[in-house]
N, C-alpha and C positions, 0 to 999 in steps of 0.2 A: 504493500500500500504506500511505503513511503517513500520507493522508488518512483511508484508513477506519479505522486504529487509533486514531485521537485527534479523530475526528468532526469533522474541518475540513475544507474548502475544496482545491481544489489548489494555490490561487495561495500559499496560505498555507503547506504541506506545503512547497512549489518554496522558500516562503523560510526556512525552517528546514534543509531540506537542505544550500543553500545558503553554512551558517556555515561557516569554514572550521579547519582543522588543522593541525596541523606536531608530527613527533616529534623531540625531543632525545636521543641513545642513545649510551650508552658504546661502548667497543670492544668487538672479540670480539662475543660472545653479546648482548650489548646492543644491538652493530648488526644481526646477522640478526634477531633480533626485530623489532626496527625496521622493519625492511623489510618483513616478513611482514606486521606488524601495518598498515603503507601499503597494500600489497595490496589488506588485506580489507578497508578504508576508503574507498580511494577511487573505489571503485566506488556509493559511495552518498554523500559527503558529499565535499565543495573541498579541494584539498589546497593550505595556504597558498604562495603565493610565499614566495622563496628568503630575504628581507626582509620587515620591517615586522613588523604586529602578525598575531594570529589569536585566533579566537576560543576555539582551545585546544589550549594546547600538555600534549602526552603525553611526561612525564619518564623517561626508561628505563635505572637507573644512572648518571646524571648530574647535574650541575645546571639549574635553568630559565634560559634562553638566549633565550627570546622573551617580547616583552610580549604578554598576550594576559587576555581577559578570567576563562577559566578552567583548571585545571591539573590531570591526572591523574599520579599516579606511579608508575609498576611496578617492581617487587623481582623477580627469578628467582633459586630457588634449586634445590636439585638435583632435588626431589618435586614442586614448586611454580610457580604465578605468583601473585603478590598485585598486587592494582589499588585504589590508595586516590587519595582527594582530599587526602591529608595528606601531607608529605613520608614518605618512608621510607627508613631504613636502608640505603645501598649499599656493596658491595666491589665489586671485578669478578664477574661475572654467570659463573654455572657453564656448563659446554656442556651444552644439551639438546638431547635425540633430535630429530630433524626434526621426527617427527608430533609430538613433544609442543609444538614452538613453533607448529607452527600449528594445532591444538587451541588454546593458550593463546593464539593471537591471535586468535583467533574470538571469545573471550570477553571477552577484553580490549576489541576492538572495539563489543561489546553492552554495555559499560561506556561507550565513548567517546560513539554516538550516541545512550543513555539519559542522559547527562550534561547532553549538545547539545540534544538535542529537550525531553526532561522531561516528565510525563505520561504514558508507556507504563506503564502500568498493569500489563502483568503482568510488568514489569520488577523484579528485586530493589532494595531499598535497601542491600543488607548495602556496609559500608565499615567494613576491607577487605574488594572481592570475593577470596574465594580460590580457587585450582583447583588442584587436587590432583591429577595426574595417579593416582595411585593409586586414587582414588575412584571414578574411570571403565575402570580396569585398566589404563592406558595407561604401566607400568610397562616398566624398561629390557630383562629378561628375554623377557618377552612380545615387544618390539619387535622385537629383535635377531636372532633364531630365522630362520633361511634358509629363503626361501619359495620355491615351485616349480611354475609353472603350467602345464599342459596341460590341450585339454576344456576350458577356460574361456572361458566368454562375458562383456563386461559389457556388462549389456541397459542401452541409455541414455547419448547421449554428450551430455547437457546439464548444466548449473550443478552437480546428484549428481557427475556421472559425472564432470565437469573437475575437481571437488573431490575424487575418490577419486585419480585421476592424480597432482596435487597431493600430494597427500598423500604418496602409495605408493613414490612415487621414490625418498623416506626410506628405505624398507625393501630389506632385503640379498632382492631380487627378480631372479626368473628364469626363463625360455620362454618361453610362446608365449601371448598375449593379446586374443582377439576384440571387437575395439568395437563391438556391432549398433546401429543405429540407421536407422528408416527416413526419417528428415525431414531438412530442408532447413536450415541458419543461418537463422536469424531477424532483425529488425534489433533485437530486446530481449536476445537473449542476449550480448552481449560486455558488457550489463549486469553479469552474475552470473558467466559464464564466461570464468575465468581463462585459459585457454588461447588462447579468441577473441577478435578485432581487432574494431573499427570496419571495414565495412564487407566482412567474409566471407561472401559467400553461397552457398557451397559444401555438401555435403552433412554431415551433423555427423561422423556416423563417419570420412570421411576428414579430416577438418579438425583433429578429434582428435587422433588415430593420427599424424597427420603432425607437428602442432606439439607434443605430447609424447613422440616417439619418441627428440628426443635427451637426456632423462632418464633413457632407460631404458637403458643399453648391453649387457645382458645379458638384455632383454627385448623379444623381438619383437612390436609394436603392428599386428594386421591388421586393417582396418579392411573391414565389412559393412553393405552400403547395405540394412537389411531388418530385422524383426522376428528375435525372438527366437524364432518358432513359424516363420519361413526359416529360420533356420540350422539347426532341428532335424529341418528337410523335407530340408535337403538333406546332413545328418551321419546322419539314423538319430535320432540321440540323443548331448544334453550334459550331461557331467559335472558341469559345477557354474555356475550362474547367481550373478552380482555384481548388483546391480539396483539402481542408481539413475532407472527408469521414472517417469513423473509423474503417472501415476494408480493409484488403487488396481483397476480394472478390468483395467489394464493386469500387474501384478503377480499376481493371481487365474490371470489367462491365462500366464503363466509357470509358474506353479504344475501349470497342467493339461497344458504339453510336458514335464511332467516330470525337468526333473532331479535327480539326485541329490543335490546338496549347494545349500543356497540361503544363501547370504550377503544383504541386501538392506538399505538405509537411506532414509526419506523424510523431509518435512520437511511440515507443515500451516501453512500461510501463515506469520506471523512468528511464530509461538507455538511452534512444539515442534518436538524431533527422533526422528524414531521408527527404530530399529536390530534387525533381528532374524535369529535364522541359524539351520540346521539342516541336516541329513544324514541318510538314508535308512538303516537302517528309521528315524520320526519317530514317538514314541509322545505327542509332546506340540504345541505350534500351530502349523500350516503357513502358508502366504502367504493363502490364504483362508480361516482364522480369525483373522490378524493384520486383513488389512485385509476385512474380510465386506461383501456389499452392505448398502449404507443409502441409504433413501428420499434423502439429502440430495444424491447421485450425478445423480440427476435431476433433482432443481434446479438443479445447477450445468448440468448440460446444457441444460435450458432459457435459463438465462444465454446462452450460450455462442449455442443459435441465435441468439437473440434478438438479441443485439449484435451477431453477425455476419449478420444476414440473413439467413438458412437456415432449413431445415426440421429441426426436432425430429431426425425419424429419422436426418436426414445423421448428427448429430452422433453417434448412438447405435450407430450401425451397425459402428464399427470400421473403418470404410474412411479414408482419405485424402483429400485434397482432389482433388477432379475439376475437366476442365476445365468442367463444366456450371455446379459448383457454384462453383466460381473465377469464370465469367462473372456468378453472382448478388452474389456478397460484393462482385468489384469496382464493380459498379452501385450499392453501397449506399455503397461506400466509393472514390469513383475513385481518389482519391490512391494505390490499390495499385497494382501491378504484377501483372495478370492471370496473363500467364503462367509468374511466380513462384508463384506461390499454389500448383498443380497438383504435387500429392506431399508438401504439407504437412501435418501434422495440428490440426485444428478449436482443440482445446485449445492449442496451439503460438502458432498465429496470436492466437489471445484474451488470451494476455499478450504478444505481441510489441505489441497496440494499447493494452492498459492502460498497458504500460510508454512507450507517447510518446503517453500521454494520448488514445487517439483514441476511446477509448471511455468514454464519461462518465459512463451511468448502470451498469456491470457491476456486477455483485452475488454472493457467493457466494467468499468468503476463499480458499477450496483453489485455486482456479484462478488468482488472482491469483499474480504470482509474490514470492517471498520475497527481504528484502536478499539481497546477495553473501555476506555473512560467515557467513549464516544455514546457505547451501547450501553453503558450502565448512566449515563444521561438522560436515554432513550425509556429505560425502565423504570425509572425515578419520576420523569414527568407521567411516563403512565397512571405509577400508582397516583403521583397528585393529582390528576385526571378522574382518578373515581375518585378520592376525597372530596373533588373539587364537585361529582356529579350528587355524592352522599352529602353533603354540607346544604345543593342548592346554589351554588354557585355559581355551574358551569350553565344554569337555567336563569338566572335573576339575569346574567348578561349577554346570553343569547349567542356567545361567542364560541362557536364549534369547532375551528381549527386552531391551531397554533404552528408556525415556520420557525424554526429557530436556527443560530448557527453555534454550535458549541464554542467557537473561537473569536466569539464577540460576546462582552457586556449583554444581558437581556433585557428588553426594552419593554414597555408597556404595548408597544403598539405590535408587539408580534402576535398577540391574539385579536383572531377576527373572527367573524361572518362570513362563512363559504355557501353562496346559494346552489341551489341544484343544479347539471348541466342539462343544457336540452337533447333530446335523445339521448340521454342515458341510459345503459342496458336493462336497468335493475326499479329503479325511481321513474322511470320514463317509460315503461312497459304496465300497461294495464293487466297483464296477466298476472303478473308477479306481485302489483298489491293488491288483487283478487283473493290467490293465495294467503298473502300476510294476512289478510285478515279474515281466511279460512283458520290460519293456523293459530291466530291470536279473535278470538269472537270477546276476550274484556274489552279493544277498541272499539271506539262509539263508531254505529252506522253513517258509509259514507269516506270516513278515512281511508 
């Protein structure tokens, strides 16, 4: 990924990565920051030994403690985190809400390895970075508000879905919580996915479910080996989809099992975070006007056989990896594990290989996979998303998407109003809300 963002080499990316880190952090609030802010770090970038020098020590209420070639300083205060290269001002660091520290060390982070690397282009200059917790709604009202699951699914137990986890445990959360997912661990995901280990290959939904169940003590984590169009084969119909899925294809087809309430966050290679919700009747953009086909869908699928050895249609077909087509990829690629591969998905495998470099020439940004900090962003505004939908929030102000760019300050103005598009597949077909309200008869006649 960060060969192709800065038009270099790999060897060259490997030695940039390579610089290394160490945070200095006061007590209290300063240390769990700390912490949070190692997390989302060192899944992309050295985390210095316990000694000696580094390449940049990150100050957090404290004074600098290590020699190193460059210095970041973070301030938190009650609304805030501030990220400068200049000393700043500290007392002891206020308590903040869960989601807010790691929201704010998400960003802080895209401060650290825009520092480190230099060149990311669509990275802010602003110093200080600020984040306003307020700018993004991620205010203490909204947080706090008791949240209560049933009928919930969340489509997608990868880097999204570890990072809505992450997140959620924050929140005063309760019932019952469906993880779908039909694919296998990867050996790139413990890249991104905080939950997972070096060397899990297990299926994601239960791997999930399991190693984040003991955050949740008043929330039961059940974990389903299957699509989100299984669970609703085999429920009738669900209430409300969470969707950190990793394509837009993928999300469209959620849309069309219809459920009632869609929560949903994704992320576009290292550039952007995309957040959007809604609830039945929906008089304004559904999941397939947020993410609508574009010719560019085919391109990446073309990639995707391409580098894998396959046929176009595998890729397009919606299906899994078979053992036929498992027997062609491993031919192209022995180094796999044949009978691994069989239950995988296409797209799955295409960054498990970008991510240990096995594929040199891939092309096509969306499929590559995004930093750690990036998608644990991504999972963060999710959960504040349904906080924001359980609180009444996300309804007093009528504002159903949010744009964001991890590597700028966030604004107030990134949350909008997305109206529907015309001809829409899903929202713009009378059949379909025929249907919906075959399948939901609580909506009033007419919707």
């Amino acid at each position: 990924m960060l060969a192709r963002i800065l038009g270099i080499g790999e060897d060259a990316a490997a030695t940039k990565l390579a610089q290394s880190f160490t945070i200095t952090a006061g007590p209290a609030e300063g240390s769990l920051f700390g912490e949070e802010l190692h997390e989302e770090l060192e899944r992309t970038l050295t985390a210095a030994p316990a000694e000696g020098g580094c390449d940049l020590e990150i100050v957090i209420h404290a004074s600098p403690a290590r020699a190193s070639a460059r210095q970041l300083f973070v301030a938190i205060t009650a609304d805030a985190v501030t990220v400068s290269r200049s000393p700043l001002p500290f007392e002891n660091a206020p308590p903040l809400h869960g989601v807010q520290r790691v929201i704010g060390a998400c960003f802080a982070a895209s401060v650290a390895i825009a520092t480190l690397i230099e060149n990311i282009e669509f990275a802010s200059a602003a110093d200080p970075f600020n984040i306003r917790f307020d700018a993004l709604g991620a205010t203490r009202d909204v947080l706090s508000v008791p949240i209560r699951l049933d009928d919930t699914v969340l489509v997608g137990a990868g880097a999204v879905g570890n990072g809505f986890l992450r997140a959620a445990r924050h929140l005063a959360i309760e019932g019952e919580l469906t993880v779908a997912d039909p694919k296998a661990v990867g050996g790139g995901n413990p890249n991104r996915c905080l939950y997972f280990m070096p060397g899990d290959n297990g299926q994601k939904a239960e791997t999930l479910a399991a190693r984040a169940q003991p955050d949740f003590p008043r929330l039961s984590l059940t974990p389903f080996v299957g699509t989100f169009a299984d669970v609703v084969r085999k429920r009738g119909r669900v209430k409300r989809a969470i969707i950190g899925a990793d394509s837009r294809s993928a999300r469209r087809s959620v849309q069309a099992d219809l459920p009632l309430e869609v929560i949903d966050a994704s992320t576009t290679g290292a550039v952007e975070v995309i957040v959007h919700s809604h609830r039945q009747p929906n008089p304004d953009a559904c999941l397939a006007c947020i993410y609508r086909h574009i010719p560019d869908e085919l391109a990446r699928a073309k990639d995707i056989a391409t580098g894998l050895g396959v046929e176009l249609a595998d890729v397009t077909s919606g299906n899994l990896i078979d053992a036929g087509v498992a027997s062609a990829i491993a031919a192209k690629h022995p180094g796999l594990d044949e009978p691994a591969l069989v239950g995988m998905a296409f797209d799955s495998l295409f960054k498990q290989l970008c991510a240990e470099q096995a594929l040199l020439s891939a092309s096509g940004e969306q499929v590559l996979a995004p930093f750690a900090f990036i998608s644990n962003l991504a999972g963060a505004l999710l959960a504040l998303e349904l906080a924001r939908f359980e609180a009444g929030a996300r309804f007093a102000d009528g504002k159903n998407y949010l744009f964001a760019s991890p590597w700028a300050p966030p604004h107030p103005h990134l949350r909008r109003k997305r109206p529907s598009i015309d001809g829409c597949e899903f929202c713009g077909d009378a059949t379909t809300l025929a249907a919906l309200r075959v399948v939901w008869p609580e909506l009033r006649p007419g919707t």
